[in-house]
Structures are given as structure tokens and as C-alpha cells.
N, C-alpha and C positions, 0 to 999 in steps of 0.2 A: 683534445681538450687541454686549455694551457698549464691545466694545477698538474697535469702529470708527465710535464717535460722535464722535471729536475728528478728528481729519488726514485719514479716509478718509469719504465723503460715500453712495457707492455699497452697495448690498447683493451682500455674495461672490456669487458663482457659484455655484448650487449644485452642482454636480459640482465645481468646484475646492476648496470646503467638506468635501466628501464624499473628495475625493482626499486631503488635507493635513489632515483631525481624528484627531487621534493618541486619541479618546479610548477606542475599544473596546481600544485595545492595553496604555490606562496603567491600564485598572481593577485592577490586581494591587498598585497605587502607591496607591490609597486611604487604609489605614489609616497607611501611613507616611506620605500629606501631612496625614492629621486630626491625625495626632500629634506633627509638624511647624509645624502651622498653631495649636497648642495653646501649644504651646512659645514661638513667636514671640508670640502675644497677651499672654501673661506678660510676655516683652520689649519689646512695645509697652507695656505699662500700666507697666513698669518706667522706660521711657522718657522718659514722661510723653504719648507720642502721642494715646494712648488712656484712658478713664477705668477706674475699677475697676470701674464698675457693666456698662461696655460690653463687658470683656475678660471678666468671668462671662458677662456674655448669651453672648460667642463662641464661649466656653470650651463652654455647657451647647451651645451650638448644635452644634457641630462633634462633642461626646459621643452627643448623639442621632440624628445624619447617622450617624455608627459605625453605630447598632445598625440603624439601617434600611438601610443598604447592606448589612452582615450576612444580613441577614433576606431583601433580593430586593435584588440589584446591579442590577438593572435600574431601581430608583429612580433613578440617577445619569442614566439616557439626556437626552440633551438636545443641544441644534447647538452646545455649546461646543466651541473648539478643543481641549481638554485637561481633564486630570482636574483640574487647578489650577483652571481657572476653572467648571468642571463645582461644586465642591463650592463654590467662593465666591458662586455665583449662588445653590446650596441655602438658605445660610445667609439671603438675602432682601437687606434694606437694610442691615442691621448689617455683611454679609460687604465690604460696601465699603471698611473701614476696614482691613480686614486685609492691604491688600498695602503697606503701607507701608512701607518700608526693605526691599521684596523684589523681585524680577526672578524670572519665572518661569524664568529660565535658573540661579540659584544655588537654586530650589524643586525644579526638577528634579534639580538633581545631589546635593542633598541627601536626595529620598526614595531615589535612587537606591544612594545610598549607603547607606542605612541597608538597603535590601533586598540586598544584595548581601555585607552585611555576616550577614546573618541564612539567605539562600539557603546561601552557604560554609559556616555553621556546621552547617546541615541537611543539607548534604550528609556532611559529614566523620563526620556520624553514623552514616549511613546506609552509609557506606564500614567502619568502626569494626564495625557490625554483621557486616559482608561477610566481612570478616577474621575475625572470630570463626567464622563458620559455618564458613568454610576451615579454621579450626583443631581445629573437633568432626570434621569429615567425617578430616582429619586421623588424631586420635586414636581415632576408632569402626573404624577401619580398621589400624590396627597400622601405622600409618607411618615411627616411626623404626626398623622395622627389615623395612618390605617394600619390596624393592628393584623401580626400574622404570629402563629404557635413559632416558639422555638424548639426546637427537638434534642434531646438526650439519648443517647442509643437507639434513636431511631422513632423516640416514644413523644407525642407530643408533652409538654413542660409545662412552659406557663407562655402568657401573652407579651408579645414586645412592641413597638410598630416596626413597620415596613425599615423606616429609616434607622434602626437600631440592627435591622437585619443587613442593608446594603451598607451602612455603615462599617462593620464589621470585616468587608471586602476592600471598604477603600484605608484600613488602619493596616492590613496585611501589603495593600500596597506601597504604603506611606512609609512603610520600614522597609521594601526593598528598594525605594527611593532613596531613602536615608544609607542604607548597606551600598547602594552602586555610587553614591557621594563620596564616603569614607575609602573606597576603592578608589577612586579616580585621585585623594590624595598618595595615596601610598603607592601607586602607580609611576607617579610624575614624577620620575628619580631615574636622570641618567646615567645607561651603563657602559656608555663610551670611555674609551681612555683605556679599559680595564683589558685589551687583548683578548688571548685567544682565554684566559684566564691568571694572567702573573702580567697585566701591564705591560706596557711599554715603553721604550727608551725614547721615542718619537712622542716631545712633549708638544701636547697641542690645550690651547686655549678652549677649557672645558666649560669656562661659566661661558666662554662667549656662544659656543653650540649651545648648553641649556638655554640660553635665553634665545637664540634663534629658533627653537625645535620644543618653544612651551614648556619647558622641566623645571621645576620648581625647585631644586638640587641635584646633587652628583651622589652616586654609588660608592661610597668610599672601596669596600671592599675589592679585589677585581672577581675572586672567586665566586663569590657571592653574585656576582652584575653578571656573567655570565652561566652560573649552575641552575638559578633558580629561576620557578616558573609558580611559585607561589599566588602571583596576582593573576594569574589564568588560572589557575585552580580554585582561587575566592571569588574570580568571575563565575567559574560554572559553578561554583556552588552557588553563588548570588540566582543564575538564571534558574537552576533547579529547585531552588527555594519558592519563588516567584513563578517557574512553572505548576508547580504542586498546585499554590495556589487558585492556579487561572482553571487548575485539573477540579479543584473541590468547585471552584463557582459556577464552572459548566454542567458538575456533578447536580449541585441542588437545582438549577434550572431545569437539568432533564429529570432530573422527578417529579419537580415542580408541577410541569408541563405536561405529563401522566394526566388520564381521564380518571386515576385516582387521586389526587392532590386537587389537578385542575387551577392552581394561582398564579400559572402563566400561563398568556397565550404569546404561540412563537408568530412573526408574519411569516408569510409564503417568502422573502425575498432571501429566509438564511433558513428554511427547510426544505426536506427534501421527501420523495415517496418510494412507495416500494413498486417491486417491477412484477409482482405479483397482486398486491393487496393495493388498489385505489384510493380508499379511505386513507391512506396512511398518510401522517405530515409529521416526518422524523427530525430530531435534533441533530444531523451526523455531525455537521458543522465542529457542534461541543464535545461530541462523541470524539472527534480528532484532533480536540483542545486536549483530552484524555490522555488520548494514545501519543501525542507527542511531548506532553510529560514527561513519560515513560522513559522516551528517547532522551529526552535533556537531562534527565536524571541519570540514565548509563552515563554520556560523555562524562556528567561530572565524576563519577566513578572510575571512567574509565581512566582520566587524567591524574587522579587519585595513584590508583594502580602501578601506571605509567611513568611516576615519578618514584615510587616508596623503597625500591632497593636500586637505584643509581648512584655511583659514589661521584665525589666530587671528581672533575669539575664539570664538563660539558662531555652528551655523549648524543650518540645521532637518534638515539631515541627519541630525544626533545622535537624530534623533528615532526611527532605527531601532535605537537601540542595546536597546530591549524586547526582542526578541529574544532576547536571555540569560534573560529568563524561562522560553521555553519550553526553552531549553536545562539551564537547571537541573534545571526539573520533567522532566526526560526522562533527566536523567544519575543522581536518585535517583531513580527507573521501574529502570533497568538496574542500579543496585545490587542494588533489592530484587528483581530476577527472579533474578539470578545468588545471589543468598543463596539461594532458594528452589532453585533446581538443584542447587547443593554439598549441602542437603540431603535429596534424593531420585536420588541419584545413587551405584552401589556400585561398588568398584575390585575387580576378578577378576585377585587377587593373582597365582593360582598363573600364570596365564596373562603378568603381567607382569613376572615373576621370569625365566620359563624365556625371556623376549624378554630380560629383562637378564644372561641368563650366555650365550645365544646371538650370533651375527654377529659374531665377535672381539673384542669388547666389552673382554675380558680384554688384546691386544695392547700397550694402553699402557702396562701395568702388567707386564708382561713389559719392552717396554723399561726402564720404571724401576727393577725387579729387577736388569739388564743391570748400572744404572748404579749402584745404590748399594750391589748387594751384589757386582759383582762388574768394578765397576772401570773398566768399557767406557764409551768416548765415547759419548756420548748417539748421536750423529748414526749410528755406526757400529752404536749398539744398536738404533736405528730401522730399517736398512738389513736386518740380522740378523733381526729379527722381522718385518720384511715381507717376506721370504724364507719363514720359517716361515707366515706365511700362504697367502701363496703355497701352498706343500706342501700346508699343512689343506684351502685349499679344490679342489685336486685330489685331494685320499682322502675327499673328503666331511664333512669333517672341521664343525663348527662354533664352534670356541675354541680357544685354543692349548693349554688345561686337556686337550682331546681329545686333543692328543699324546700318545705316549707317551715315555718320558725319553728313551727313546736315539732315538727320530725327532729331540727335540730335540737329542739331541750330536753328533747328524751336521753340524748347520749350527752349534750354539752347544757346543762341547765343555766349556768352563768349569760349563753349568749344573747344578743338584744337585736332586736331589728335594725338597729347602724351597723352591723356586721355587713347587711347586704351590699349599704354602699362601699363599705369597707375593702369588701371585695370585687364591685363592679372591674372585671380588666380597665378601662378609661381612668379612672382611678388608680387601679394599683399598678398599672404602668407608670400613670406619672409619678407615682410614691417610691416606686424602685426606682425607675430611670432618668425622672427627671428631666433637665434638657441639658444634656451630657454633650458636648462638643468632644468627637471622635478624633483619634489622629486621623492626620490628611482631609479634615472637615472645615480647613479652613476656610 
């Protein structure tokens, strides 16, 4: 190996070689260090480092490495420690010239960047799609005006529509939309120039690489450009955040979809049975929307972890921060399942209508009647209608609509037969909600 022909005399270990080669994990980091390692030959020849004729040979060399790592990544295999020096060995004699004014420690944070930069954007697309499907299933389904209970601990509430329910999935997406946006600026900041940590004497043309390599400024610090791993750690949190989410809308679909709920039906094309029980037509799909939560929520912890007592500047630990690759590719995996679910999935309106004018659902809206049409303290109107519930659910009753007027003036004498419509749900949906344009309801 060439990094241990000057200071180190010995040949590594080969198990401690085979422990500490980060290189099957950086192959995803390829084409961002050719295109990297392209950019800086330009600023070596710019330099005056390198010649014109030498920075073409490196230029075509590093073009043609592209297309054959393309073609079979296994070309790359080799006992380099990393994909940095993995592709400078490729290169032959010529690749020697090219680490000049670089540290593989500002090499890595810069392909890193630019992948993470490009992952956020991928994802936010794929989230983008998500929301849309939420918004056809939405409207194929007659959502702003089929009504479904919304639940508090579990207990049904009061009545919403449908579109107040899936809207509420596509306002949690709209802000990790919004969160992977705000990433992707504070990302775009190159940290070349900055060495292995303390800069270097080898001055190269820095706005000219930003502008070649999309960066929207420079790293002033160098400590800084090569210690920190901050925008991978606001990535996995971003993905964890956004997985959570995709965990709770899978969660309400499979209980939804229970022969106790009953206001979804799954198609057969995203369920599954059991190898026992025939009858069966299971969610697993969602089920391992769930369970891979779980997983994007450790990485982001475990990145956490990973970073919280390293002192400055650069240490090989950083080296697990790949990791967010497969986090990425797994957080757009569960976009696109859950796109595909929203659309092979039917809402059994009438069933979730008769659960939203059922379980007194109607009671708050009675109190609010109390209060605005007829004067009464809230607290006193609260006190009043949980009396009348009371009542209903010893006559069997299921709403307070189910009273009859004078059952109610036995306990509430003020009230008048406009209470009913008062609190028809159709009504006091629209009286609470209105037509409320959600985030990402654009």
C-alpha cells in the first residue's frame, strides 16, 4: 500500500486491514469523488501544480474510471484503504499528482456533501409523489365531505371529513419537505481547500471548484470543513422524523382495516395471508413501514452517539457516518410502498360515517351550543351535557341527536329544537373546520 512507504516500514495486518478498509461501504461515493477529483485537476492546472497536458490525461482518466465502475463496481475491488485511494491507484502513475493540496479528510467531506446534498433532494421527491397519491385517494373517495370520528386516546372525539383526516398526513409531509429544503441549503458549502484540518499552503482556486461542483460558498473554517458531520446527522434526523411519520399512517391503516373499525379495505396487490389461517388478508407491507422506523430511528441515534465525545478535528470514526446511505435508500423504499398502498386502498364511507355520528361524538358540540347560543359557562355546559350522556348511555341511547327534546329539558331547560341542527356532524364540521387549506394542500 503506497500511504505506508514513508513513516510505517511494516506490512498492516491483514485482519486489521480487512477491519479499518472503509472501502465496500464508500462505493456509493464514486462518482462524486471522480467528479470531485475532476474539479480539483482543473485547480491544480489552474494552479500551476500540474501541467495542461497532465490535468487532461487525469481529466480523461477519471472519465473513463466513471464508465467502467458503471459498467461492474467491482472493477474498484482492491486493498485500498478507501474509495479515495481506491480510484487514485486506478488512475496508474499520473493519479499521483492528484492529491496535491488535498487531505483525504476535506475529500471525504466534500463527496459527502455533495451526496447528501443530492440523497435530500431525492428523497423530497419521492415524498412530493407521496402527497400527491394521498391527495387522489383523497378526492377518488369524496373526502371533503365523507365524514370519519377522530380519535383521542384511542376514544372516538368528534366528527371530521376524510380530507381533514389525510390532510393531516400530507401537512407532516409538507414539513419534512420543507426540513430536507433548509438541509440542502446549509449543506452546499464547500470544504475543500481546508486539508487534513489546518489548510494548506497549496493555494487553489476555490470559488472556481464551488462553482464547478454546485456549492453555493466555501467553508471558511478548515477545522470545522473537515470535523463536522452535523448535515448527516440533521439528515438522519430529517429521515427519522419522516419515518415516524410513514410508521403512525401505516399504524392507522392497519387498524383501520381491522373487522373492528372496518374503513379500509386493503387490495390483494399489497396484502398478504397466513400459512395457516386462509381467511386471512394481512397489512405486513405497513407492518414493515413500522418496523423500519424503528431501524431509521436507531441510525439517527446511532450517528448521534457516534459523533458526541470526538474531540476535534478528524478521527476514523467518522468513517461510520455511510450509514446514511442506507438510510436514505430505505426512507425512499417507504415513500414509494406507502404511495403504492394510498393507491390500492378503499375507504367504506358508510361504515365510517355511522362510527362518526355514533359514541357521542356529537357532545362537544352540544356543549358549544350551551355556550354560544345560549349563554351558559362553558364549564357548567360541560357538566350539563355529561349528565345527558350519562342519561343516553343508560336508554341505550348513542348521541345526544338520539335524545329526544324534552329528555334534553329535563336536564338542560333553555334548549330549543335548533340545537338539533346545531349539532348535526355536516354542520358542525363545517362550523369548526370550515374549508381550511392544509399544508402541502396546495
Amino acid at each position: 500500500m503506497v500511504l505506508r512507504e514513508g513513516r510505517l516500514t511494516k506490512e498492516l495486518n491483514v485482519e486489521i486491514r480487512r477491519f479499518t478498509s472503509s472501502l465496500e461501504k464508500d462505493m456509493f461515493l464514486a462518482p462524486y469523488d471522480i467528479r470531485q477529483s475532476i474539479a480539483h485537476a482543473h485547480a491544480l492546472e489552474k494552479a500551476g501544480i500540474i501541467s495542461t497536458s497532465e490535468s487532461k490525461k487525469l481529466v480523461s482518466g477519471l472519465k473513463k474510471l466513471k464508465i467502467k465502475i458503471e459498467k461492474n463496481p467491482a472493477f474498484l475491488s482492491s486493498d485500498a484503504d478507501d474509495i479515495h485511494m481506491a480510484i487514485e491507484e486506478k488512475l496508474g502513475k499520473i493519479g499521483e499528482k492528484l492529491h496535491a493540496g488535498r487531505s483525504r479528510n476535506d475529500q471525504v467531506a466534500c463527496d459527502m456533501r455533495m451526496y447528501v446534498r443530492d440523497a435530500a433532494l431525492s428523497l423530497e421527491a419521492e415524498i412530493e409523489k407521496l402527497q400527491r397519491a394521498i391527495k387522489v385517494a383523497d378526492i377518488s373517495a369524496g373526502g371533503e365531505k365523507a365524514l370519519i370520528p377522530v380519535y383521542t386516546h384511542m376514544q372516538r372525539a368528534q366528527a371530521v371529513t376524510l380530507s381533514t383526516h389525510l390532510g393531516a398526513y400530507r401537512s407532516w409531509l409538507q414539513r419534512d419537505r420543507q426540513r430536507l429544503g433548509q438541509l440542502r441549503k446549509r449543506v452546499n458549502m464547500l470544504p475543500l481547500g481546508s486539508g487534513a484540518s489546518a489548510g494548506t499552503g497549496i493555494k487553489l482556486d476555490l470559488e472556481m471548484i464551488a462553482s464547478e461542483l454546485g456549492f453555493e460558498g466555501i467553508i471558511e473554517n478548515p477545522i470545522d470543513a473537515v470535523s463536522s458531520r452535523d448535515y448527516i446527522q440533521e439528515f438522519a434526523s430529517i429521515i427519522s422524523v419522516f419515518s415516524v411519520h410513514l410508521s403512525r399512517m401505516a399504524e392507522d391503516l392497519i387498524i383501520f382495516s381491522t373487522s373492528e373499525f372496518n374503513f379500509v379495505s386493503l387490495s390483494e396487490e399489497i396484502s398478504e395471508t397466513s400459512s395457516i389461517m386462509p381467511q386471512k388478508k394481512n397489512p405486513d407491507c405497513m407492518e414493515l413501514v413500522r418496523s423500519a422506523s424503528s431501524r431509521l430511528c436507531g441510525i439517527s441515534s446511532g450517528l448521534m452517539t457516534l459523533m458526541k465525545g470526538l474531540p476535534l478535528s478528524y478521527n476514523r470514526d467518522m468513517q461510520d457516518d455511510k450509514q446514511i446511505y442506507s438510510a436514505a435508500g430505505l426512507a425512499c423504499s417507504l415513500a414509494r410502498v406507502m404511495a403504492i398502498v394510498m393507491k390500492n386502498i378503499t375507504f367504506n364511507k358508510e361504515n365510517m360515517e355511522k362510527a362518526a355520528r355514533e359514541g357521542f361524538t356529537d357532545a362537544a358540540d352540544f356543549a358549544e351550543y350551551l355556550t354560544l347560543k345560549k349563554g351558559i359557562d362553558f364549564r357548567q355546559a360541560h357538566r350539563l351535557t355529561g349528565l345527558l350522556v350519562l342519561d343516553g348511555i343508560a336508554k341505550g341511547y348513542r348521541a345526544i341527536a338520539h335524545l329526544s327534546l324534552d329528555e334534553i329539558k329535563e336536564t338542560v331547560p333553555e334548549a330549543e329544537e335548533s340545537l338539533y341542527d346545531f349539532i348535526r356532524p355536516e354542520n358542525a364540521v363545517q362550523r369548526r373546520l370550515g374549508v381550511k387549506k392544509e399544508e402541502g394542500n396546495e
